[in-house]
N, C-alpha and C positions, 0 to 999 in steps of 0.2 A: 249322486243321489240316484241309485237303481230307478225310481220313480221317470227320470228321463225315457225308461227302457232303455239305459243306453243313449246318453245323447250322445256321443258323438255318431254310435250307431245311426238312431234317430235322425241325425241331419242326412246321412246318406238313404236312409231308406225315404226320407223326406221329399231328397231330391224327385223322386218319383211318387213316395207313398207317404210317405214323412220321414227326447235320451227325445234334458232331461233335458227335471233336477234337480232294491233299498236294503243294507243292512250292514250296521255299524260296531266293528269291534268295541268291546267293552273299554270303557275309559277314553273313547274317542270324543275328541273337542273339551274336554275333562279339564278345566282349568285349574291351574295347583294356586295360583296365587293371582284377581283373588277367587274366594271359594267359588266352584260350579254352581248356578244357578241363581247366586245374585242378580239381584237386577235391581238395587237400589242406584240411586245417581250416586254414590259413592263407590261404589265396586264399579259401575261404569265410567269413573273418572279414574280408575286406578292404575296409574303406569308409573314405573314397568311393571309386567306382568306375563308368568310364564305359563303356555298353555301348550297341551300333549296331543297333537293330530293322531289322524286315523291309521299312522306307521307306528304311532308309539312314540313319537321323536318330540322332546323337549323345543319348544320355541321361543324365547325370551324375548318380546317387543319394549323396548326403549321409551315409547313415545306411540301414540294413537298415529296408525299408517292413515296416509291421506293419497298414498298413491298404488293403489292397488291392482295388479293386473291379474287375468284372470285366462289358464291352459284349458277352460271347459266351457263354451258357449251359453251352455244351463245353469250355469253360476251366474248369468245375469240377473235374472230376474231376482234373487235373496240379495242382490246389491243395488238392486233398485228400488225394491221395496224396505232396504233400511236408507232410501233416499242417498247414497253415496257409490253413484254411478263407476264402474270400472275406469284406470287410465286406459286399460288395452284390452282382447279380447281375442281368439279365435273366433274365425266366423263373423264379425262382428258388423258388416254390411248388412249381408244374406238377414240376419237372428233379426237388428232393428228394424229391416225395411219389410220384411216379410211376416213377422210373428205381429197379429193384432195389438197383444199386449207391449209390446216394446215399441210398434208403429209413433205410441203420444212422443216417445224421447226422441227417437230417432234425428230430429229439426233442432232440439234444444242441448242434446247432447252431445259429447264429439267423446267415440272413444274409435280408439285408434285400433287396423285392422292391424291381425297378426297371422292371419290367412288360415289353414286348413291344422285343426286340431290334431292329426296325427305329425305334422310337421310344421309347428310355428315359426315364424319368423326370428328365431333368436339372437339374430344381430337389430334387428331394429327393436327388439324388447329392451335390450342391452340400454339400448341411443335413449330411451324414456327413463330410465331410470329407474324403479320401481323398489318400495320400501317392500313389499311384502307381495309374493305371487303365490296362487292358489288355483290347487291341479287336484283332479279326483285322484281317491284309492280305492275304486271300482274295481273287481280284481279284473274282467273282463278288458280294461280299459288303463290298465295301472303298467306305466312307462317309466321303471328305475331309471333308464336310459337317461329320457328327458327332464324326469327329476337331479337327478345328477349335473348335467348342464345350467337347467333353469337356476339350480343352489348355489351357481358358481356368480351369477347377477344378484339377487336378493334372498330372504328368506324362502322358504316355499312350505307352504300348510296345505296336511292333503287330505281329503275328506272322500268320508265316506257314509253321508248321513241316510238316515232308512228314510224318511218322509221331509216333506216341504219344512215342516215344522220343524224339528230338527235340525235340520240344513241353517234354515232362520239365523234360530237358535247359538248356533256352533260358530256362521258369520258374525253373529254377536259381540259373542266372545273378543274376538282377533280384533274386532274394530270398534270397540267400545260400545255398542249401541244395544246392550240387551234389554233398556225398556223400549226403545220403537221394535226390536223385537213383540216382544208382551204385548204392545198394544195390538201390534197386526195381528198377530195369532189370538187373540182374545175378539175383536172384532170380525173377523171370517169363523171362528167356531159359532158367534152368533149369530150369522148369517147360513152357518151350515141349520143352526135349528130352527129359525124363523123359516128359511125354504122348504126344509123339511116337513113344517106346517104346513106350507101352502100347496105342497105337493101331497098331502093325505087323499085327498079326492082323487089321485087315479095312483092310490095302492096297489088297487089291480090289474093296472096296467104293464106291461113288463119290456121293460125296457133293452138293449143291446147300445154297444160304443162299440165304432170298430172303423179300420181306414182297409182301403183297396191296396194290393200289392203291387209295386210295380213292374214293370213288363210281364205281369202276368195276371191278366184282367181275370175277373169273374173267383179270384181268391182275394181271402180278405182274414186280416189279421183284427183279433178281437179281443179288448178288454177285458181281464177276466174278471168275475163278481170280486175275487178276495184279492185283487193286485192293490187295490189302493180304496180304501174305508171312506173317504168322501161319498164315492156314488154308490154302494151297494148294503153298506152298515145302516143298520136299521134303527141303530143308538146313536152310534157320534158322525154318521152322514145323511146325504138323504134319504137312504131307506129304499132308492131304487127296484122296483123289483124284476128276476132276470128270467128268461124263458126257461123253461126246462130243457136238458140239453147244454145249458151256457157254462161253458168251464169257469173252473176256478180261479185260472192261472191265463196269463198271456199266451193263445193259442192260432195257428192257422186254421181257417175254415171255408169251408167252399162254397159257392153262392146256395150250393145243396144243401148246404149245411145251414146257413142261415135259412133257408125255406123250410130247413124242418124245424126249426125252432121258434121262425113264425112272429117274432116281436109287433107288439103295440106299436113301439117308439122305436129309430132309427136315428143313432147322433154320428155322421161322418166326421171323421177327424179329418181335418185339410192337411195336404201333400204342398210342404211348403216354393213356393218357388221361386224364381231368379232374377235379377238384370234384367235376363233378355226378353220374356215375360210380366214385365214390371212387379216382377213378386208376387203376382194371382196366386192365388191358392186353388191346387184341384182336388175336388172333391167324389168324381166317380166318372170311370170313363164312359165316351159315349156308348159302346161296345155292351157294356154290362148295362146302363143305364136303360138301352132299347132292348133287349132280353126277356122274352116271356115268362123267365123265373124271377127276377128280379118285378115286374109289373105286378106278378101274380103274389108278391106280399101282403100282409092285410095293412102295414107302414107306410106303403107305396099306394096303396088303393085309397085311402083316409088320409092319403096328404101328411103324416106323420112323420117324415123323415126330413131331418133337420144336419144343418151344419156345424161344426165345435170347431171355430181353430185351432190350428196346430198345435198351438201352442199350450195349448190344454191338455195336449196330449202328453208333455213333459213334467206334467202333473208341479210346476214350481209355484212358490205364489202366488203372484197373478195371474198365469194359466188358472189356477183352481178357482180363484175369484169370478174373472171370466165364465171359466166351464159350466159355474154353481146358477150365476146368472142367465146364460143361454138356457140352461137346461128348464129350468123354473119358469122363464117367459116363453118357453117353447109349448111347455107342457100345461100350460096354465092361461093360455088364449083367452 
């Protein structure tokens, strides 16, 4: 899910600054039997059942997979919120102990590490067993190599969904579960427009999302209005509205650059962190923080500049749920 920006990216720029978890070849997650977008409990009890990933490749599931591992850390969250926790995970320390949203499982669920997503573990993947594994088709991120090995252990389904929803969606499919699909995504669309109510009162206020770069303080990488329709859509998000000046698109900008654009509202995305750190999350270094341009904001002067975890920033499920939330109690004191 491009939506990560990139999560494996993500994790690495994380390490310091803080993808996922957009755009999905035609007929991707395309169920041939049964039909795509059922979601009666009858198509969701339906096995076997042949479904066509984001390579094109026919997948024939036997039996609803109950052990699912997972070659993309940003795949968690669309398997937690159909309630059916990954067996394994790259990343999968760092993601639960560090990311707010995954922090509740963390204690209740055990999934097993497979250590760094360019290079997993695939002898101890092997030792688990796994009925069905699941690895992005990101082209940025897409590893025939790994695919090829992983295929030699279980199936492998590889996505490449444009938004959360979608992603959802596609997870659905493979694992039977497309009405807890439907309901999450029917439930957070009504939460996008009831926020969006509540946030009418500062229409005019114009908002920026954006994290600090690492090792290179006072730049800062920023959300663009059109990357993801939750915070900038004035119809099916909140409506956010952005300074003039604020790209489209995921762009680098200079603390100059934020000053000229001047934002109301200020939401830092947290730069996830480690072990050694107990997984704190950093949100702007001291350097920039005590900086006359950075003071001289009108977000900084009005106490308007606020935190998003990180995990918000991988734009998945719960991330967005999260995001929607923070933003609305931030803005709405």
């Amino acid at each position: 899910m491009k939506k990560h920006i990139g999560l494996i990216v993500s994790l690495v720029l994380l390490t310091g600054v803080l993808a996922g978890c957009a755009g999905t070849p035609a007929g991707s997650g395309a169920a041939t039997s049964p039909a795509a977008g059922v979601e009666t409990g009858a198509a969701a009890a339906a096995w076997p059942r042949t479904i066509k990933d984001a390579l094109g490749k026919q997948i024939t599931l036997k039996k609803k997979p109950d052990r699912v591992a997972i070659l993309d850390f940003g795949f968690m969250e669309s398997m937690l919120a159909l309630e059916i926790p990954p067996l394994a995970s790259t990343y999968a320390e760092r993601s639960l102990n560090g990311f707010g949203t995954l922090q509740p499982y963390a204690a209740k669920t055990q999934i097993e590490e497979l250590g760094e997503g360019k290079a997993p573990n695939l002898e101890k993947l092997a030792e688990l067993a796994p009925d069905l594994i699941l690895q992005t088709a990101e082209a940025e991120h897409l590893d025939m190599k790994l695919y090829e090995r992983a295929s030699q252990i279980a199936p492998v389904a590889m996505f490449n969904s444009p938004d959360w929803k979608e992603q959802l969606r596609d997870f659905a499919e493979y694992l039977g579960e497309e009405e807890k699909a439907a309901a999450y995504i029917a439930d957070i669309e009504a939460l996008i427009a009831e926020s969006r109510s509540k946030l009418s009162g500062n229409s005019d206020k114009t908002v920026a999302l954006l994290f600090e770069s690492s090792g290179n303080k006072g730049s800062f990488v920023i959300t663009g209005s059109g990357e993801n329709p939750v915070w900038f859509d004035k119809e099916n998000g909140l409506g956010l509205k952005s300074p003039d000046g604020y790209p489209g698109k995921v762009a680098a900008v200079s603390l100059e650059g934020i000053a000229a654009m001047n934002p109301d509202y200020i939401f830092l995305f947290g730069a996830l962190g480690s072990e050694a750190n107990g997984y704190r999350q950093r949100y702007l270094s001291g350097e920039t923080e005590a900086s006359s341009v950075w003071q001289s904001l009108t977000a900084v002067k009005n106490g308007h500049v606020y935190h998003l975890d990180g995990a918000v920033r991988t734009a998945g499920p719960l991330g967005i749920k999260l995001g929607i939330e923070t933003i609305v109690k931030s803005m709405t004191k």
